[in-house]
Structures are given as C-alpha cells and as structure tokens.
Backbone as CSV, one residue per row, in Angstrom:
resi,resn,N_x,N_y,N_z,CA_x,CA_y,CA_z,C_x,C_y,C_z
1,UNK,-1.401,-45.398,1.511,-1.785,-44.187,0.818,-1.090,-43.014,1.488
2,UNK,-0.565,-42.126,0.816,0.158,-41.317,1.019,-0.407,-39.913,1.430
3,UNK,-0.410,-39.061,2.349,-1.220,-38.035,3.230,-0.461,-37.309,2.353
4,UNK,-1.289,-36.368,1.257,-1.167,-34.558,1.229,-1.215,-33.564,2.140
5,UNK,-0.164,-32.855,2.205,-0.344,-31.531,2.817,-0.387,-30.679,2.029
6,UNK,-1.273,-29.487,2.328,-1.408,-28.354,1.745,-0.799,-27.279,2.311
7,UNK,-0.451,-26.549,1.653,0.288,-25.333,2.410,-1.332,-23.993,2.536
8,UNK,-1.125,-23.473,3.643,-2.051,-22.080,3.102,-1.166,-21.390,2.960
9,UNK,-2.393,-20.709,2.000,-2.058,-19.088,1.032,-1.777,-18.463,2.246
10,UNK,-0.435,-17.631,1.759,0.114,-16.070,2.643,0.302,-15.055,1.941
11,UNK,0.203,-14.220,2.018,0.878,-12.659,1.226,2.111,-12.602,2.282
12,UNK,3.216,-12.507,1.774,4.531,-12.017,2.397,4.993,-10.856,1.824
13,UNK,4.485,-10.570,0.855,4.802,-9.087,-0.077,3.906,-8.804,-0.967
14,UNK,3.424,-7.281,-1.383,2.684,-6.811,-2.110,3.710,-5.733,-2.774
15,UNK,3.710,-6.315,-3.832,4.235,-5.928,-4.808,3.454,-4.629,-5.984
16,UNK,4.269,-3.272,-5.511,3.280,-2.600,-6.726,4.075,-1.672,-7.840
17,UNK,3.808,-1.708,-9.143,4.174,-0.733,-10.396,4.250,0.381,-9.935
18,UNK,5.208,1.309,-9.986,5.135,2.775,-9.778,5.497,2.772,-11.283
19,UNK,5.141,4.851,-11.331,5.867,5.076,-12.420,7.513,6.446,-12.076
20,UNK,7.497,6.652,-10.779,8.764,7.658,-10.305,8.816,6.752,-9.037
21,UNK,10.382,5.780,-9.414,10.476,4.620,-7.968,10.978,5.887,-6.843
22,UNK,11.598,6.832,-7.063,12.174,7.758,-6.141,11.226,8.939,-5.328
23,UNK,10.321,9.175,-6.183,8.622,9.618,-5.709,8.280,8.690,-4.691
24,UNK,7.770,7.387,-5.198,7.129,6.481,-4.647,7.987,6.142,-3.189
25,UNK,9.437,6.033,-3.578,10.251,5.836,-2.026,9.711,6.539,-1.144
26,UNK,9.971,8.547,-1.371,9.885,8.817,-0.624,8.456,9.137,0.301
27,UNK,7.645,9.577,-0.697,6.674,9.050,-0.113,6.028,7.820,1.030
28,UNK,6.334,6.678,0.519,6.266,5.682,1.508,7.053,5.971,2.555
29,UNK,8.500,5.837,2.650,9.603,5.906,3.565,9.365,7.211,3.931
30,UNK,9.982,8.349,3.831,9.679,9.419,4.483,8.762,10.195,4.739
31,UNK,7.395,9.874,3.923,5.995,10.592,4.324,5.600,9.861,5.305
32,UNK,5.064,8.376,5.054,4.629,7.752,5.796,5.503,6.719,6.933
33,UNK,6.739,6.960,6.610,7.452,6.265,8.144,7.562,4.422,7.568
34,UNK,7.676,4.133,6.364,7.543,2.891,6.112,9.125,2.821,6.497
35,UNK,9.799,1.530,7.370,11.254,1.584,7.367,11.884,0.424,5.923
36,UNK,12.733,0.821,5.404,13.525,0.311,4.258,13.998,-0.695,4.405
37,UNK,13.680,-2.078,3.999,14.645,-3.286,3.996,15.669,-3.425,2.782
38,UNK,15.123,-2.664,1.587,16.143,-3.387,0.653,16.298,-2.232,-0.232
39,UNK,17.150,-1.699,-1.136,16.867,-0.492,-1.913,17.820,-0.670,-2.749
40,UNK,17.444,-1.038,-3.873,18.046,-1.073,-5.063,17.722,-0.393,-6.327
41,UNK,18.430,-0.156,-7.559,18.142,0.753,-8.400,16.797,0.810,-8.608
42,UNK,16.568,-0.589,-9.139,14.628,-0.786,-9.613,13.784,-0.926,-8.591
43,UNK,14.435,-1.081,-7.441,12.943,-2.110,-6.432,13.514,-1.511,-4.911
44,UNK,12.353,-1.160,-4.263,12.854,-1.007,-3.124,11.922,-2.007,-2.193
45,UNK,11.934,-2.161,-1.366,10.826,-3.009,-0.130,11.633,-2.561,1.339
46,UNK,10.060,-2.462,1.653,9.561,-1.895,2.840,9.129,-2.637,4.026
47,UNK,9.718,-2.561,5.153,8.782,-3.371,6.670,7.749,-2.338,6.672
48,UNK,6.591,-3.048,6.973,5.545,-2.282,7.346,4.636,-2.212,8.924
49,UNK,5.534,-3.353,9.574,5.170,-3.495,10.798,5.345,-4.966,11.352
50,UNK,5.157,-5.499,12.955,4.875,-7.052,13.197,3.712,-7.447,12.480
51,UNK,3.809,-8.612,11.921,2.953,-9.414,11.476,2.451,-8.861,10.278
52,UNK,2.862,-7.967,9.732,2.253,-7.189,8.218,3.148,-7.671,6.808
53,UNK,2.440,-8.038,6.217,3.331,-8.244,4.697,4.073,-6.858,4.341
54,UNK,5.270,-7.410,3.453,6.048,-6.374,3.277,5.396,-5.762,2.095
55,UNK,6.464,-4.072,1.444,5.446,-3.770,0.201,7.029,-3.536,-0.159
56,UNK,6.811,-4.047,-1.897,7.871,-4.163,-2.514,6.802,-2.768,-3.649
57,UNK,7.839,-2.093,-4.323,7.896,-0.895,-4.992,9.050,-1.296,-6.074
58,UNK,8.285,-1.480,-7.741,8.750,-1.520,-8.284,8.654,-1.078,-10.007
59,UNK,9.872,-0.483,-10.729,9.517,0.466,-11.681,8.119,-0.245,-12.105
60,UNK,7.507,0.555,-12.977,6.055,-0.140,-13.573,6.321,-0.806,-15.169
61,UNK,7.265,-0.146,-15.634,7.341,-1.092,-16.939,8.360,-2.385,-16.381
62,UNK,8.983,-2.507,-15.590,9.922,-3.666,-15.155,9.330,-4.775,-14.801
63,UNK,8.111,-4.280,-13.503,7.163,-5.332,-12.822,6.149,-5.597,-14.562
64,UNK,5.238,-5.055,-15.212,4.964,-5.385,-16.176,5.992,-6.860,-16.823
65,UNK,6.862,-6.418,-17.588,7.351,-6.705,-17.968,8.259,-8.425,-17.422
66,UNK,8.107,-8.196,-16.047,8.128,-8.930,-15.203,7.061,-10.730,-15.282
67,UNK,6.346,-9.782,-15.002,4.886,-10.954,-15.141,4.685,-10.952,-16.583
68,UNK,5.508,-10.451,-17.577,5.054,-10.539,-18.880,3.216,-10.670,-19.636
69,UNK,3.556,-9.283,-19.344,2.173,-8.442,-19.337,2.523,-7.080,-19.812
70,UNK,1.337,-6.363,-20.613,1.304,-4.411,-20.975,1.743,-3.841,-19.477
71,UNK,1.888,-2.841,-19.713,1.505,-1.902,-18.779,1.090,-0.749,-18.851
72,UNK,0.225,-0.915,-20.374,-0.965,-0.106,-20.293,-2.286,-0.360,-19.650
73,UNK,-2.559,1.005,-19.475,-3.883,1.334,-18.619,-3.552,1.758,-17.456
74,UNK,-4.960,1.951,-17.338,-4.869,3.157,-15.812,-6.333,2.773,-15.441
75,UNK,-6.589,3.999,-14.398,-7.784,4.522,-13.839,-7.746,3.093,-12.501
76,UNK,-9.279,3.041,-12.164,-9.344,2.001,-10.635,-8.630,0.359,-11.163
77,UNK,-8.042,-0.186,-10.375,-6.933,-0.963,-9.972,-7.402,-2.631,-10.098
78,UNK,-9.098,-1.983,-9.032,-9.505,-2.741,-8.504,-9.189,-3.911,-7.271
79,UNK,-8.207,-2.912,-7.146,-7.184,-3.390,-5.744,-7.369,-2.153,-4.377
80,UNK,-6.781,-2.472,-3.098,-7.203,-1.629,-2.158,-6.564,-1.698,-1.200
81,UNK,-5.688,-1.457,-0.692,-4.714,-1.933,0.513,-5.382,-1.032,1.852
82,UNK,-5.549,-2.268,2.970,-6.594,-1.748,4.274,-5.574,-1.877,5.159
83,UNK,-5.880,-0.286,5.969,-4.961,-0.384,7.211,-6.273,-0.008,8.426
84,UNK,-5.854,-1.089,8.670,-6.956,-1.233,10.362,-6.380,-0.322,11.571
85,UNK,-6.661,0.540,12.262,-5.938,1.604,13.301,-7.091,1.014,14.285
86,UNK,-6.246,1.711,15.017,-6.875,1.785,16.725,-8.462,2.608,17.076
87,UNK,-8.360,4.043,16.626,-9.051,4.831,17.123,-9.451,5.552,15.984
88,UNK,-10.293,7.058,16.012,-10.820,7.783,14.735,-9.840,8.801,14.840
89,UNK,-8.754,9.059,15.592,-7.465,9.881,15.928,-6.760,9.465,14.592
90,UNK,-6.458,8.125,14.696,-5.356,7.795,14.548,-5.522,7.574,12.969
91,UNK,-6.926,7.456,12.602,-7.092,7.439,11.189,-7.158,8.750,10.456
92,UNK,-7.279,9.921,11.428,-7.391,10.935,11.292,-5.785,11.433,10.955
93,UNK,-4.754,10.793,11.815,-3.488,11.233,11.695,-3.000,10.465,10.121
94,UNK,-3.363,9.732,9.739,-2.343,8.143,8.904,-3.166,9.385,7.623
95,UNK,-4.179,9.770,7.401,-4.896,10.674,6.357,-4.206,11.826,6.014
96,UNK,-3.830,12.027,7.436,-3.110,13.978,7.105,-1.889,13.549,6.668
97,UNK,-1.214,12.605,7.457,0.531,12.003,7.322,0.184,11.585,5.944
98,UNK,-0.343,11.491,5.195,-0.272,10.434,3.386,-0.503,11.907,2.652
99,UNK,-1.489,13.069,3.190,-1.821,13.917,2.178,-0.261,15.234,2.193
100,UNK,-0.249,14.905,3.518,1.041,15.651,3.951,2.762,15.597,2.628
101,UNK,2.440,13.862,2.998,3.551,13.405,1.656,3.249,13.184,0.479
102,UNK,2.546,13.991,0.016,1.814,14.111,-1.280,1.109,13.069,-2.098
103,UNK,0.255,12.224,-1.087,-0.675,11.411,-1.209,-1.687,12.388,-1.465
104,UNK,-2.822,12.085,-1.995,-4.448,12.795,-2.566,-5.619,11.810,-1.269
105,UNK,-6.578,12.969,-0.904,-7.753,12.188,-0.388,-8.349,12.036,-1.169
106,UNK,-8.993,10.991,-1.338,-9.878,10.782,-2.141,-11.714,10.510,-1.663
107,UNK,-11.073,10.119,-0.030,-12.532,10.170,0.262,-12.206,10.565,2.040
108,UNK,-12.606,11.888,2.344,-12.645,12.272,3.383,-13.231,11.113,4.888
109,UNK,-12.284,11.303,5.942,-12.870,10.100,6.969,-14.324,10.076,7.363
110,UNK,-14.655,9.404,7.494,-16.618,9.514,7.826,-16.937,8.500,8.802
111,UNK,-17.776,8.894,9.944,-18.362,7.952,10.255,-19.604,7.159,9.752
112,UNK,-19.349,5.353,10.047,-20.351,4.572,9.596,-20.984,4.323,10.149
113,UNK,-21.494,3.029,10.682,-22.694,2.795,11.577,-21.744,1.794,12.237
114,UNK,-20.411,1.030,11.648,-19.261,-0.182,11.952,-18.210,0.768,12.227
115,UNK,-18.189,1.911,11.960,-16.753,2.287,12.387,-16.439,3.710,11.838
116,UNK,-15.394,3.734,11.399,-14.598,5.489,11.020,-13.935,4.835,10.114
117,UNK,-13.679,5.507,8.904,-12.709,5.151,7.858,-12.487,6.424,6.417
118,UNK,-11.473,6.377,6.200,-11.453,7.724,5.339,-10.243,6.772,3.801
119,UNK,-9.958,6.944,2.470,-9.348,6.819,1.583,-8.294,7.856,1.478
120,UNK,-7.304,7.512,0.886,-6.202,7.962,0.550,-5.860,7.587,-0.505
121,UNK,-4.967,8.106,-1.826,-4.056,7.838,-2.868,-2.802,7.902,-2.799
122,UNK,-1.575,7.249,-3.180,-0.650,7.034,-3.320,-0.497,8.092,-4.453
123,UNK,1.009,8.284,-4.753,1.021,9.739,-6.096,1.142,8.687,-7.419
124,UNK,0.842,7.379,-6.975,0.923,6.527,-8.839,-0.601,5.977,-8.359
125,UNK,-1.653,6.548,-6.997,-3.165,5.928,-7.657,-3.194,5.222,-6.744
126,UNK,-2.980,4.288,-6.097,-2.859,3.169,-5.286,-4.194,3.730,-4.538
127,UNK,-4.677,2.974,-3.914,-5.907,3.397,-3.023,-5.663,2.581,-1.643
128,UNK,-6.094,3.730,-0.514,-5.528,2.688,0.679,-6.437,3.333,1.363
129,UNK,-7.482,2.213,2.187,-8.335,2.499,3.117,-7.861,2.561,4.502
130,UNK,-8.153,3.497,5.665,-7.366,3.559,6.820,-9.159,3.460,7.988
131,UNK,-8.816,2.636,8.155,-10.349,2.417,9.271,-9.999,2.338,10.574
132,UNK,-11.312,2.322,11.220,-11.227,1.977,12.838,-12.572,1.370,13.094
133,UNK,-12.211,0.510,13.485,-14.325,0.579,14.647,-15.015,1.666,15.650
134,UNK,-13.632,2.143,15.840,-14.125,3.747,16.915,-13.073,3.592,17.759
C-alpha cells in the first residue's frame, strides 16, 4: 500500500484588486517602505519581510477577470491583513506611516485587555490591523 503525502497549506502571496495600480504602488512602496520584487505594467509584488508572504498588487478588473469572476461590488471585503509589531510605539508609528501615505484610519489604536492595536485602510479599502501585546 502506497503512503500519501500531503502537502500543507502556505500563503506565499496575497494577491489584491486595486483600482489605480500606480496609487496602490506608491503607497505600499513608498509610503509604507514595502521593497519591489517585480513591476510590471499590470502587477507589481512586493517583499514584505523574512518569513512574510509576498503581496502581489493587481489591476482589479484583470485579477477579476483573472479568476473569472465580476468585479462588482464594494464595501467590507471580509478580509483583513494582520501585522503583529513589537511594542504600542511601533504600532503607533506603522498607523501614522499608512495615514501619512494616504492610507485612512479607520479605527484609532486602543488599548485591550491582550494588547494595543489600531486599523488602517489602504486608498482601494483594504483593511489592515497593526497590533502588539504591549
């Protein structure tokens, strides 16, 4: 009898719809310091750090169109991209650095009873939580 292996699930890239890929660049890349692996007309992707999946940025009717799917609609995502930090500094800095590059707060940093954590928007919506334990 022959032994299955299974592979585990990885995210190696998160892939997201913009609707201005040159907005969305700079934002990522020059607001927030994401460094550039690949940059092409439609798609750019991003290192985001050791051990972090990459984020691929791509037009929104293309990726649609892509997965052969609308790309109508809007409003919550129901998606959430979490960045875990060190300290309540540093979540404090990653908040100002996103609103700075014309990211939106959406939910000011607060302490919890588990930690510090504040929301941010991307300028196409994206929602990205930036936490700490303290």
């Amino acid at each position: 009898m022959a032994t299955q292996t299974q592979t585990a699930l990885q995210v190696n890239a998160i892939m997201i719809g913009v609707k201005d890929l040159a907005r969305a660049k700079k934002f990522y890349g020059d607001g927030l310091g994401c460094k550039t692996e690949q940059d092409y007309p439609a798609f750019v992707k991003f290192t985001l750090g050791e051990r972090s999946s990459s984020l691929a940025l791509y037009e929104r009717e293309a990726a649609a169109k892509d997965a052969g799917v609308s790309s109508e609609g809007s409003g919550f995502r129901g998606v959430s991209f979490h960045f875990i930090v060190q300290s309540k500094d540093v979540v404090d800095e990653v908040i100002a650095r996103a609103e700075r590059a014309g990211g939106a707060i959406v939910r000011k940093p607060t302490s919890t009873q588990w930690g510090y954590f504040g929301y941010f928007s991307d300028p196409d919506g994206y929602l990205w939580k930036v936490a700490s334990a303290y």
